[in-house]
C-alpha positions as CSV (number, residue, x, y, z in Angstrom):
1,X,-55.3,71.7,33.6
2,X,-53.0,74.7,32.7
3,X,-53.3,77.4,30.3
4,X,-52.6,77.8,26.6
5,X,-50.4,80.3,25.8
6,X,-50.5,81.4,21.9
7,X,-48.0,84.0,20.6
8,X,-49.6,86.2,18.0
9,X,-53.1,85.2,18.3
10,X,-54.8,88.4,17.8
11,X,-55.3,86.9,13.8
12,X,-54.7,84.5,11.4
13,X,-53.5,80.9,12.4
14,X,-52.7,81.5,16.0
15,X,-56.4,83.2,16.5
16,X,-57.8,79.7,14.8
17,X,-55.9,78.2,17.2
18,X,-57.0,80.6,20.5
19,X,-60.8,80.1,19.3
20,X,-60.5,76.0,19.0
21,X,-58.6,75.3,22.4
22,X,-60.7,78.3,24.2
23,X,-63.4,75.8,24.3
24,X,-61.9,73.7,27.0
25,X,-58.6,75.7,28.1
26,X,-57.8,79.5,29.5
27,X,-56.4,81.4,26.7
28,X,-53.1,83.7,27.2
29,X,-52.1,85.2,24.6
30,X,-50.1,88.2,23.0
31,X,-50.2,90.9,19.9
32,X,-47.7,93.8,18.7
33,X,-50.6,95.8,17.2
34,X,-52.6,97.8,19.9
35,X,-55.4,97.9,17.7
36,X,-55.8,94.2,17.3
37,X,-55.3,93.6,20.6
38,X,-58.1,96.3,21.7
39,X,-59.9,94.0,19.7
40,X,-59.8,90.9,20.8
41,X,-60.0,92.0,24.3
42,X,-63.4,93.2,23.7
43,X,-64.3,90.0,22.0
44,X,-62.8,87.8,24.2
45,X,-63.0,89.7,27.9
46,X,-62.0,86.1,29.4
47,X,-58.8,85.6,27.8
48,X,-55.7,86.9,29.1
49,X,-54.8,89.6,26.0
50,X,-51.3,91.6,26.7
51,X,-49.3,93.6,24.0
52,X,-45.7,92.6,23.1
53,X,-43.6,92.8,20.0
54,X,-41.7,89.1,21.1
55,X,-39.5,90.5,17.7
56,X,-37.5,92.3,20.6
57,X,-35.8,90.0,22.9
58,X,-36.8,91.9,26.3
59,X,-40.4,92.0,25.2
60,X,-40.4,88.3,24.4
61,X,-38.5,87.7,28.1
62,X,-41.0,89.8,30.2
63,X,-44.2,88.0,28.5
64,X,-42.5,84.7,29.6
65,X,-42.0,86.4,32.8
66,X,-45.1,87.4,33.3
67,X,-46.5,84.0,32.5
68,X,-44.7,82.3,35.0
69,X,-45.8,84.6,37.9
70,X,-49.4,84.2,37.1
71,X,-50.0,80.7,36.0
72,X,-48.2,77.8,37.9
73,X,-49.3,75.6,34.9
74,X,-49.2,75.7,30.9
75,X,-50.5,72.9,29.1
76,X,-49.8,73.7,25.3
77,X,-47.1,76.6,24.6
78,X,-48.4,77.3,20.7
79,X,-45.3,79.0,19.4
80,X,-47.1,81.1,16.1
81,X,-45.6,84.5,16.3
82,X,-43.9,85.5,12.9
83,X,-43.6,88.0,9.9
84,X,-42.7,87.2,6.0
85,X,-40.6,89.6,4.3
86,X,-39.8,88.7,1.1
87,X,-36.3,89.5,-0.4
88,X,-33.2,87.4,-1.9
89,X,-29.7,87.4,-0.1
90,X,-28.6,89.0,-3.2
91,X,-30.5,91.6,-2.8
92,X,-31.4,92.3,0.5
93,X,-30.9,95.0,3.0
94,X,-29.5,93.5,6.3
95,X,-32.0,94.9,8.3
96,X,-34.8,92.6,6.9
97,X,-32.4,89.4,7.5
98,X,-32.3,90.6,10.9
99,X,-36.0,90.9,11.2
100,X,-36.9,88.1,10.1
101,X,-34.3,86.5,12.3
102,X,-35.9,88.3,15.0
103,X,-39.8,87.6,14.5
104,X,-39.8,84.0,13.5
105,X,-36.5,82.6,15.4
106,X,-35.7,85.0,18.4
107,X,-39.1,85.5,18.9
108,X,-39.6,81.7,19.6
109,X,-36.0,80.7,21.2
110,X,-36.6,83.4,23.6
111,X,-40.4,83.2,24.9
112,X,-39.6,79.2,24.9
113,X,-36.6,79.7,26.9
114,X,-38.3,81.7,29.0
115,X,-41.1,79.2,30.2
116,X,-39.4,75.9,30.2
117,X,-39.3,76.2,33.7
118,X,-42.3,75.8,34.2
119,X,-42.6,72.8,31.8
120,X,-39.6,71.4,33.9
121,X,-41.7,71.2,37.0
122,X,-44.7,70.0,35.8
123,X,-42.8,67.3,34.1
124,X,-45.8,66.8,31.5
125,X,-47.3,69.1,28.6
126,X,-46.5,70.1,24.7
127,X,-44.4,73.0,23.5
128,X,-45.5,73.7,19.2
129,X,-43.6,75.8,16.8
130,X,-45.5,77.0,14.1
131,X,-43.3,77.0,11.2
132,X,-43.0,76.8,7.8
133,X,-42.5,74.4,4.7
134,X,-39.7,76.9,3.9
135,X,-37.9,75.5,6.9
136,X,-37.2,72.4,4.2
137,X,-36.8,74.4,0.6
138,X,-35.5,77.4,-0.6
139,X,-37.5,80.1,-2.2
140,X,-35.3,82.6,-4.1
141,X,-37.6,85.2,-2.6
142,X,-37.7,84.6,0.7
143,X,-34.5,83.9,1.5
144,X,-34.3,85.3,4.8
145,X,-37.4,83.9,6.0
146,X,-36.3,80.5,4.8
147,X,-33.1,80.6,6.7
148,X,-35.6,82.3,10.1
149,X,-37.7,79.1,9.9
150,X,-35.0,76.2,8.9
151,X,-33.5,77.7,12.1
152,X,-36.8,77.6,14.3
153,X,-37.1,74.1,12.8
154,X,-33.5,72.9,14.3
155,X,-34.9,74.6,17.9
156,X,-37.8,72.4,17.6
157,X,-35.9,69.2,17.3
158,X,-33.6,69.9,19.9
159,X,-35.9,70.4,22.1
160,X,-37.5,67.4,21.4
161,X,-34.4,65.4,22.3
162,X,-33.8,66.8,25.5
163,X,-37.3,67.3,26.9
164,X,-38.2,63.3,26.5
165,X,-37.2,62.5,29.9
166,X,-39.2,65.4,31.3
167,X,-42.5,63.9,29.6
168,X,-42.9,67.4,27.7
169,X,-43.8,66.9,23.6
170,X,-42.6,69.3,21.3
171,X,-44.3,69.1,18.0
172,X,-43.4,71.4,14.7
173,X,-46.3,71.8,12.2
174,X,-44.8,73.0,8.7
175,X,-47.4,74.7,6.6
176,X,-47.4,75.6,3.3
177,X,-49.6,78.3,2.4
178,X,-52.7,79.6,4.6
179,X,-55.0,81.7,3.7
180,X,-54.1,85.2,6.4
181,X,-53.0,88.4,5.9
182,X,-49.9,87.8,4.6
183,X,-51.8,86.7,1.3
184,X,-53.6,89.9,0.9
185,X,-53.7,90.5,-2.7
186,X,-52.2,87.5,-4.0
187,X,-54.3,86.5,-7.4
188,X,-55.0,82.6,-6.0
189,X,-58.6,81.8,-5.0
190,X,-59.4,80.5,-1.4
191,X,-59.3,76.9,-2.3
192,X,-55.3,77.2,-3.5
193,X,-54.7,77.5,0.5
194,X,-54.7,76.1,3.6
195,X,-57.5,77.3,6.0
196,X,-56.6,78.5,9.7
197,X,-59.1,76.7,11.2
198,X,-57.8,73.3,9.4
199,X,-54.3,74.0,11.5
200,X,-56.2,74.5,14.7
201,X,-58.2,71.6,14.8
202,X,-55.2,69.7,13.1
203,X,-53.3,70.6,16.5
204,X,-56.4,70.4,18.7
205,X,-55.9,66.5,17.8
206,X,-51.9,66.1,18.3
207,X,-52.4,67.7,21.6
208,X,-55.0,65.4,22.8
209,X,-53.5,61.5,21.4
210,X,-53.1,59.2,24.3
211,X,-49.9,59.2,25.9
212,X,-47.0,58.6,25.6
213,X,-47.4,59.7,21.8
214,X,-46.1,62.7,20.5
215,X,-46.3,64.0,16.9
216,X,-43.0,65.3,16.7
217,X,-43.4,67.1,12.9
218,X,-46.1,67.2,9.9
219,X,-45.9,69.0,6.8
220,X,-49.2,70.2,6.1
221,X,-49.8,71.8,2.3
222,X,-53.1,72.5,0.3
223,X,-54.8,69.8,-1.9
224,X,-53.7,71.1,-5.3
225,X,-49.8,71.5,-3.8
226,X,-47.5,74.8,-3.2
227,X,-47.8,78.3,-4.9
């Protein structure tokens, strides 16, 4: 059957999406915060909970690595580690363009990279970036994290084209916004966003259509539109 693996899943969209496939599928999954990942050890003693900031390159390569030692099989690679600074190129210190580089590109490219091996040899399962309607406009104040996610976007569709003849899906869900932490404060009630559990069962159903489909990208906003 394999295991799921879900980057940043100690909150927000990826733990929606933990909680949903837990039901069926072992859960491996990863936080930066040692807090939140005491946490959701002690709620969840049966997933596989390890600490890693995948924003740093060697962090995201020894997760991979230590993925592939322990589990021979991955069915769905969930792809949902990021960070939003906001901030406009004219304005900008480099350091946040190279952190948000870092969290919502590198992050991905390199724990990816690190696994398709494994996908390689099974010759079967689905790789998902979690990414961003930003990916496809600009927003004059999240620049950065605009150019982060158009970028994680081309990743996704190149690896679509070459994984086809190794029966691996790659599917990239765009979201507009979705009511986590990064929303803290923000004067919109609950029904202006997107809820976390509406993602997870959203990709609970991509990842179970009958092959040989794949869902290679939906944009997914709230009812009433962007804020």
């Amino acid at each position: 059957m394999g295991v799921v693996v879900v980057t940043g899943g100690t909150r927000g969209i990826g733990y929606a999406i933990a909680r949903r496939f837990a039901e069926s599928y072992p859960i491996v999954t990863c936080g930066r915060t040692p807090l939140h990942v005491a946490r959701l050890r002690s709620l969840h003693p049966d997933w596989d909970v390890q600490e890693a900031d995948l924003s740093q390159k060697e962090n995201a390569l020894a997760f991979g690595a230590y993925i592939r030692e322990k589990y021979p099989s991955i069915a769905v690679l969930v792809n949902n580690a990021g960070a939003f600074l906001p901030g406009s190129l004219l304005q900008e210190e480099e350091a946040s363009y190279e952190a948000m580089l870092s969290a919502n590109l590198h992050s991905s490219y390199y724990v990816t990279r690190s696994l398709l091996p494994v996908f390689l040899t099974q010759k079967r399962g689905l790789i998902v970036f979690i990414s961003s309607i930003a990916a496809l406009q600009a927003y004059p104040n999240g620049s950065a994290y605009s150019i982060a996610k158009a970028g994680q976007l081309s990743l996704a569709r190149n690896l679509r084209e070459q994984l086809k003849s190794y029966n691996v899906g790659v599917t990239a869900l765009l979201l507009g916004a979705t009511l986590t932490d990064s929303w803290a404060g923000a004067p919109y009630p609950p029904e202006r966003f997107i809820l976390p559990e509406a993602v997870a069962e959203l990709l609970w159903s991509i990842a179970h259509l009958p092959p040989p489909t794949v869902v290679e990208e939906v944009v997914v906003r709230p009812m009433l539109g962007d804020l």
